[in-house]
N, C-alpha and C positions, 0 to 999 in steps of 0.2 A: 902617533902611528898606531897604538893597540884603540884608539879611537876608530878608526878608517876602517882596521882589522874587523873589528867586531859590526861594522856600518854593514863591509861586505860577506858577511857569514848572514847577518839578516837579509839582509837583500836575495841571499840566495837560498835562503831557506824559504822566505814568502815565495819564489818565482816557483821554487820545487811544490810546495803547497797548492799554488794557482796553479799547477798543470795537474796533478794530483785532483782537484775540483772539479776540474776541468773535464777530466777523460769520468769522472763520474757521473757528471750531467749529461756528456755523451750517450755514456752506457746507457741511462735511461730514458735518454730519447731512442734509439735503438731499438731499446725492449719493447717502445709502447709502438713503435713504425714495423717492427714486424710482426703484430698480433695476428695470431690464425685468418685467415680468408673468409675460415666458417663464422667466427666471432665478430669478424669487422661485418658480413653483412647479417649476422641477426638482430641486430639494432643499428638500422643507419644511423635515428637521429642522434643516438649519444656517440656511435664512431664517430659524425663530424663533429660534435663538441670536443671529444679527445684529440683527436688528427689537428682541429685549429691549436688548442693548446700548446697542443706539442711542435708546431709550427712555430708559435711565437715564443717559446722555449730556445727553439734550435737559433732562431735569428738574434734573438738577446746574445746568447753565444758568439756568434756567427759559424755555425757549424755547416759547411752547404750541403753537405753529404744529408743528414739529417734535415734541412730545409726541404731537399728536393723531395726527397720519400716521403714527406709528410703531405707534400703538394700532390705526390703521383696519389697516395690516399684518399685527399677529399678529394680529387678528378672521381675518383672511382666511385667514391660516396654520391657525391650529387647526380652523376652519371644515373646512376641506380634510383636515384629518388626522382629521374625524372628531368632536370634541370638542367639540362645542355649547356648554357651561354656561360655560367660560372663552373662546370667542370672542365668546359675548354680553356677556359683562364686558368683556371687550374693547371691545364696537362701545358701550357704555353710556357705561363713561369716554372714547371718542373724544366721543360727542354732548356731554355736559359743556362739555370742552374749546372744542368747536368754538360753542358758543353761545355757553357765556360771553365768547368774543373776536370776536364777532362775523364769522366765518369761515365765509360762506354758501356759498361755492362747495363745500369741504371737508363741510361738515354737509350737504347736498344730497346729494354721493357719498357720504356713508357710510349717509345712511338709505337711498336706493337699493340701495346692496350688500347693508343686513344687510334690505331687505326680499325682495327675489332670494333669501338664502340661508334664507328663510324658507319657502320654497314649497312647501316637500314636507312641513312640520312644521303649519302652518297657513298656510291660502292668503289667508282672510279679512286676516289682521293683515300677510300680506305684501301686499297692493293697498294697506293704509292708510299703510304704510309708505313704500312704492312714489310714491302719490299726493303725499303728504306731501314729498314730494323734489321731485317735480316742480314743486309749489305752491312751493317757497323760492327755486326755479331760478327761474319766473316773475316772483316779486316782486323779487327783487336782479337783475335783468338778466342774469344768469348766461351768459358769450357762447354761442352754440348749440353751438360748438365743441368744450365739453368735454362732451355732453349725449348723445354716438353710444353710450356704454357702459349707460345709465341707459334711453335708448330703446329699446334691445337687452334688456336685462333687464324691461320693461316689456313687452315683446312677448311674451314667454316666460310672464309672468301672465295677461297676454291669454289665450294660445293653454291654457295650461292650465284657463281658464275656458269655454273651447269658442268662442271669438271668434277663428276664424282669418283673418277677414277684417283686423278690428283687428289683429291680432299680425304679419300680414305686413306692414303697412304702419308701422308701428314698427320692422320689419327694414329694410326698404326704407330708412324715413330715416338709420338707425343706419348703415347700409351706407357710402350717399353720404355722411354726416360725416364718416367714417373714410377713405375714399377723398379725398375732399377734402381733410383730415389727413395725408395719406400714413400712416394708422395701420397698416401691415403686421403687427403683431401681432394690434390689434383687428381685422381685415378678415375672418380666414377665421372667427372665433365665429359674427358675422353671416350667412358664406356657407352655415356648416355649422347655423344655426334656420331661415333661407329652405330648405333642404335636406330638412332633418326635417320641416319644414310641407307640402313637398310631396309628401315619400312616406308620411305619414299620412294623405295626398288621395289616396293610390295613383297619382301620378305620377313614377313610378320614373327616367324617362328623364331631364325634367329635374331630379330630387332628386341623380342621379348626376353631371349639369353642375353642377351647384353644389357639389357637394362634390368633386367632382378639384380645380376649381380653389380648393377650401380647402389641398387635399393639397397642388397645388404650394408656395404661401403656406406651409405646415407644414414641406415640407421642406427649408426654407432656414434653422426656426429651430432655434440651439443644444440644448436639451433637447427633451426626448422628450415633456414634458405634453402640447403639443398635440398632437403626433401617438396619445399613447393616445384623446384626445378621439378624433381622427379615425375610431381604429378600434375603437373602442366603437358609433359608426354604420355602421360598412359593416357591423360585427356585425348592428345591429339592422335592417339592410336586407336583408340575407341572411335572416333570421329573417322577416320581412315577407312576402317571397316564396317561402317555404317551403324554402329549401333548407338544411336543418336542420345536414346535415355540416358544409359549409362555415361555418355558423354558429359551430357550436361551436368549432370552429378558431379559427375569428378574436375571440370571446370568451376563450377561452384562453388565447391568445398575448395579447390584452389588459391579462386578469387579473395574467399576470405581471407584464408592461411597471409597471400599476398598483400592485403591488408591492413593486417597487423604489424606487417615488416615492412610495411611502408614503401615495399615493394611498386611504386605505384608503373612500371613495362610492364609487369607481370599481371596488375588488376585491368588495364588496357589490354592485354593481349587474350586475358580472361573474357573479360564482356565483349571482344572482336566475334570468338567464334561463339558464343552462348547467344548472340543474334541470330547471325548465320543459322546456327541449330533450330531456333525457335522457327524461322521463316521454315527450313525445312519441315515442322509437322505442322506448319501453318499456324502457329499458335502466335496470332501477331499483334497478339496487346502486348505477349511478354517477347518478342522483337525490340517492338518501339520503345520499351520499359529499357531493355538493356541497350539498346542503341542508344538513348538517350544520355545511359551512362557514361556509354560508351564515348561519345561525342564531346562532356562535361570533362573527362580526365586528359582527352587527345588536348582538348583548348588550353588549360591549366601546365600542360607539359612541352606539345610542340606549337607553337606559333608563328608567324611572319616574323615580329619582332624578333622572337630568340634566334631563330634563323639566322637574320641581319645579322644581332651581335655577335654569333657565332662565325662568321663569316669576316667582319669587322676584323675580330680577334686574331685569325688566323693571319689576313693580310698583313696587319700591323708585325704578327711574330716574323713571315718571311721578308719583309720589308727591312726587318730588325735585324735576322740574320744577314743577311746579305750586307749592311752597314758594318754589322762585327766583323766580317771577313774580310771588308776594304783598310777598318782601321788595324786588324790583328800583325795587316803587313809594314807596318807604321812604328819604324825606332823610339820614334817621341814617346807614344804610350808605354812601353817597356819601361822608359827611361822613367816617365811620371811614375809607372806603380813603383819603382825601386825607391821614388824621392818619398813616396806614401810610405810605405814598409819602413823603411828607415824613421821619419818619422812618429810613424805609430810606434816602434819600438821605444825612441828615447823618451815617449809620452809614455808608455806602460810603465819602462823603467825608474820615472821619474813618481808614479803614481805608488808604484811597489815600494819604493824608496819612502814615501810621504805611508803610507800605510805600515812600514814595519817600525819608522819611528815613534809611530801613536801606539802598536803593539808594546812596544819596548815600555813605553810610558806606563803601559795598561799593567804588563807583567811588575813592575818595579812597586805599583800600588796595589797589588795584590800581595804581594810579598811582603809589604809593610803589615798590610790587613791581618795576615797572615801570622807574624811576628807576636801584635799584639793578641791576637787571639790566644796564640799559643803559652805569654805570660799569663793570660787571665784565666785559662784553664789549669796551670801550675797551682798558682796562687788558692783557685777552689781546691783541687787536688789535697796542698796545704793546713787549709779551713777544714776540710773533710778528715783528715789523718787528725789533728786535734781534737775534734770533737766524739773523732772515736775513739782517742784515747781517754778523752773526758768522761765518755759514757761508762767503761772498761772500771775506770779507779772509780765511778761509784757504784756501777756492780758491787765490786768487790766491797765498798763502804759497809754496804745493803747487805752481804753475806756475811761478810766478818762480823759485823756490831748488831743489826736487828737482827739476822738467822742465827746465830749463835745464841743471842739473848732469848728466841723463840725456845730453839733447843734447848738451852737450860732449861726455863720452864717448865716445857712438855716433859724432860726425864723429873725435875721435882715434882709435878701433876703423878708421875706413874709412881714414884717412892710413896707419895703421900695416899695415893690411890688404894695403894699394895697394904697398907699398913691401918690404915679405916676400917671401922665397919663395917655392913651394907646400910647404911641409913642417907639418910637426904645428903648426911654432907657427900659422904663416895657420892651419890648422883652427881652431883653439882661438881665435883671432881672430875669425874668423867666429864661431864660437857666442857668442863673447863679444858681437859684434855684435846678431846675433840678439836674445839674450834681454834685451839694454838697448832694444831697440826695443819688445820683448812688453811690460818692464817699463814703458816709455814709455805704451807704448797703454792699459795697463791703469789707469796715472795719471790720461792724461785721461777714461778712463771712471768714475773713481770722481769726477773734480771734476765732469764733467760730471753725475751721479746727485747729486751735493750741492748743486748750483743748482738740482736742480728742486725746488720746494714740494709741491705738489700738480697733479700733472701726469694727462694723458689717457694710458690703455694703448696707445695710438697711437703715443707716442715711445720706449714702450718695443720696441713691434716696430719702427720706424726703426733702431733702433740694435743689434738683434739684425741685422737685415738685412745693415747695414754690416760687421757682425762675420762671419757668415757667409759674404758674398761673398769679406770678406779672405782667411780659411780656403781656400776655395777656388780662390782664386787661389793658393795657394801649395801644395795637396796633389792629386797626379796618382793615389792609387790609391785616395784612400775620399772619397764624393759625400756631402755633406752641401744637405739638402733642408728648406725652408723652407715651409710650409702654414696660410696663416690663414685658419680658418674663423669666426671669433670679428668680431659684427656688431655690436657693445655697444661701449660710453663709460664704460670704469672709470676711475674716480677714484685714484690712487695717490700714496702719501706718497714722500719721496725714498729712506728706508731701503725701501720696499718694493720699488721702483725696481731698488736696486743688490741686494739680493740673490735678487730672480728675477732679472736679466741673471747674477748670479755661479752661481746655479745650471745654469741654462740651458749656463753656460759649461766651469762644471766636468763637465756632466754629458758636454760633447761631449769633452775633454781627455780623461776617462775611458774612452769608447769608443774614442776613437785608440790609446789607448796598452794598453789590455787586451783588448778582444773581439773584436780581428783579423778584423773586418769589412768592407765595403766601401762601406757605406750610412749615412745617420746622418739620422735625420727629425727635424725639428719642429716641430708641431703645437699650433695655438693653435685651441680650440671653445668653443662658448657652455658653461656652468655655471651652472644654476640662473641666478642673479641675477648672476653674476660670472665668471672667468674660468679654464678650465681648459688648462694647460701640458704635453704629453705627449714627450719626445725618449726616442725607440727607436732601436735598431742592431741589424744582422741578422750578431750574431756569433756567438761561442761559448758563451755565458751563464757564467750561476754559480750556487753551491746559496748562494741568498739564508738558508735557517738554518743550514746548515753552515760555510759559509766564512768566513774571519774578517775583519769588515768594517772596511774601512781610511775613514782622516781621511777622502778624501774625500764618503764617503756619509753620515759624521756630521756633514760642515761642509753639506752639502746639505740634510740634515733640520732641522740648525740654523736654518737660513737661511728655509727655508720657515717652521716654525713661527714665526719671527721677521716675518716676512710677512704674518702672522696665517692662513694658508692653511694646508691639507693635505699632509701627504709622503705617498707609495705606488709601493713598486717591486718588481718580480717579472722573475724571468728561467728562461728552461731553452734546451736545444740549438737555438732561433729567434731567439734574442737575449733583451737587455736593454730596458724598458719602464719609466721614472719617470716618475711623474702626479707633476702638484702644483696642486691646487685652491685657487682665493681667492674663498670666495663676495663679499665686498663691501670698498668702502674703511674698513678698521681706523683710524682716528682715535689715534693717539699722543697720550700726555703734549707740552702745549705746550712746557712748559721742558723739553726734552730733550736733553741736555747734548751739547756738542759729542765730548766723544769718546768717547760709546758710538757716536755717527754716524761717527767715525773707525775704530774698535774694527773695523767692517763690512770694511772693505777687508784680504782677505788675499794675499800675494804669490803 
């Protein structure tokens, strides 16, 4: 029983999951099917690679809502490139779609569009088409709101039909929807047919108020589409009023624009009238120049064949419709999609069911994984806590038994010191004192680098600091200079610790004592990800491949690559310059035995 229990809390958490995925994929079919109007057509050719995409996206799913709008898109795409016969296949399987799901608003718009895009091919079949929208929009309530694009394209049939009365007042309403909308995109289409309606009345003056303020509208949007719309009509207004140069100009410069956007009605309707013009000042090499072009993009766009197919197409869809209307009155098919549905579902269910059992599996051996992981970072944890208590008690070994024994010394060095003469022996005295305090200090720096675990780069410059000021508190002819330009938080092991400070240290001991200097810099800057070490001296240099290189720049280079960082050092008659780079914190073996961490410290 808590078997079956727990079968069906999975089953229903996968189904919740899969619907959760589901309305995700939706949503970004969505997003990519309602891309701006101005964006779909500033790049046809990659709109239809997006628009197919997202087609075969939506059907993977079966989403129809999103199948159809993706088909009503490349209708529109190919439409615009020119290619009739596969954007009517386009707008056919939109119709399908959009009826069979009962999706009136969407089948409304698309017989609209593909009746508009039908005007210039046959006008009759575009008003039926036309009509036919508007009639679906009236019977499903269709809000007026989305209705400004379809009454705008409806206006445009009108006026082609020689009904300018009707066609401007179809702009007029389109206008104010859009407006009402805040539609800035659809607003200036609208401004620029009321435009054209009135300078083919010969009313120039206001055809040009209406169409600047399409221009403004234009020039705010991202691609160039509308603005070739735009000047395609100042073209054909110029042309209007006879002023033919400027005509051609402004078709020209069109042509191009059109062009590039692959616009290819627009580069045909370009070289239509730039012939025309040319024959007007009789200049009829460049006629036949642009006729010819003319003629090359008409053959490549409208032909017999496309014709046929397009015509083919349409038969086959009302042929098709009329079939679904005979079978729609038909019990049996009802009855069939109910035995499908049904169906499909005990196949989902049974899928979902097979997939939340391989989940369960999956979880059960991650949890294992898991488990053990969990012991084996205990376990280091463990390994870690003793060896740092290991370290701890020989600190202390190291201060109680050698620093204590140093200190005696150094106080009988000062008694014995106090109570001599000034002759060789007090000299010798003294150095003997001295170098018991060196060897003292260098004690607690090395116990001190053996408590820290993993420590901030922070204490390492604390402690160079300390070393440094020492230095110079006790040397009156070479300055030694401290510079941290380094803004970062490295992580550092304790061997890393002590042998950048030993480097650092030897490096300065070296310049005291050979490059008869007066300066001694060092220099901490950022590195990539990590931290870069620079100590220069302004002495006498050395031939770094000539000269024969002593312990100490081998126990430097040691120490460094032991650091897990970079050695680099260069010198001539300006001095001496060792870099030593650590891009990040190197991670050691955990069990790392106590005395290779002893092995570190040299006298």
């Amino acid at each position: 029983m808590k078997n079956y229990c727990c079968a069906r809390l999975i089953v229903t958490f996968l189904i919740c999951n899969a619907l959760v995925f589901s309305q995700s994929n939706k949503h970004d079919i969505d997003s990519i099917n309602f891309i701006s109007y101005e964006k779909v057509v500033s790049n046809l050719g990659k709109s239809a690679e997006i628009f197919t995409k997202n087609l075969n996206k939506a059907r993977a799913i079966s989403y129809p809502r999103g199948e159809g709008i993706a088909l009503s898109n490349l209708a529109l795409v190919y439409y615009l490139k020119g290619n009739y016969d596969k954007s009517t296949q386009y707008h056919i399987e939109s119709f399908k779609i959009f009826s069979e799901n009962k999706m009136y608003s969407e089948l409304s718009n698309a017989y609209g569009e593909y009746g508009y895009q039908l005007k210039r091919r046959d006008l009759n079949k575009a008003v039926a088409y036309m009509v036919e929208a508007l009639n679906i929009a009236a019977e499903h309530d269709i809000p007026e709101s989305s209705l400004g694009k379809l009454f705008d394209n409806y206006g445009v049939l009108k006026e082609m039909g020689s009904n300018p009365d009707s066609a401007l007042l179809f702009y007029n309403k389109a206008l104010e929807i859009k407006k009402k909308n805040k539609d800035y995109i659809g607003i200036p289409y609208s401004l620029n047919k009321i435009a054209v309606l009135k300078a083919s009345q010969g009313k120039f003056s206001e055809a040009r108020k209406y169409l600047t303020l399409s221009d403004q509208y234009r020039s705010k949007e991202s691609g160039d589409f509308g603005r070739v719309e735009n000047l395609s009509i100042h073209a054909d207004f110029l042309k209007m009023q006879g002023r033919i140069d400027d005509a051609i100009s402004a078709y020209d410069k069109c042509q191009k624009m059109a062009d590039s956007l692959d616009y290819n009605y627009m580069v045909l309707y370009c070289y239509q009238n730039l012939t025309e013009l040319y024959k007007q000042k009789n200049n009829f090499y460049k006629a036949l120049d642009t006729y010819q072009k003319y003629s090359a993009y008409k053959d490549s766009i409208i032909n017999t064949e496309t014709n046929e197919k397009v015509a083919q197409i349409e038969i086959a869809y009302e042929t098709e419709q009329k079939n679904l209307q005979i079978k729609e009155s038909q019990y049996k098919l009802n009855y069939r999609n109910q035995l499908l549905i049904f169906a499909l579902v005990v196949v989902i269910l049974l899928v979902l069911l097979s997939i939340g059992i391989y989940r369960y599996q999956q979880l059960k051996r991650i949890k294992l994984v898991k488990e053990v992981e969990f012991k084996s970072q205990l376990k280091n944890t463990e390994l870690e806590k003793e060896l740092a208590e290991e370290k701890l008690n020989i600190s202390r070994e190291l201060h109680d038994n050698i620093g204590s024994q140093l200190t005696f010394i150094i106080s009988s060095l000062d008694n014995l010191t106090y109570s001599a003469q000034k002759n060789d022996v007090y000299q010798k005295l003294d150095v003997l004192k001295s170098f018991s305090k060196d060897a003292l200090y260098d004690l607690r720096n090395t116990i001190w680098a053996m408590k820290q675990e993993e420590e901030d780069s922070e204490k390492l410059i604390i402690k160079l600091n300390e070393m440094i000021q020492k230095l110079n508190a006790s040397l009156s002819s070479v300055k030694i200079s401290f510079q941290n330009n380094f803004n970062g938080h490295l992580k550092l092991s304790s061997v890393q610790i002590l042998n950048l400070f030993r480097i650092v240290q030897e490096a300065i001991q070296n310049a005291l004592k050979y490059s008869s200097g007066n300066e001694v810099d060092i220099i901490f800057n950022n590195y990539e990800e990590g931290l870069e070490i620079i100590i220069k001296d302004n002495g006498k240099g050395f031939n770094v491949n000539e000269d024969c290189i002593g312990n100490g720049l081998v126990n430097m280079k040691s120490r460094c690559e032991k650091a897990g960082a970079e050695f680099n050092i260069s010198s001539d008659e300006n001095g001496t310059t060792i870099i030593c780079r650590i891009k990040s914190f190197q991670e050691k073996e955990k069990t790392i035995t106590t005395s290779a961490l002893l092995s570190q410290q040299d006298s």
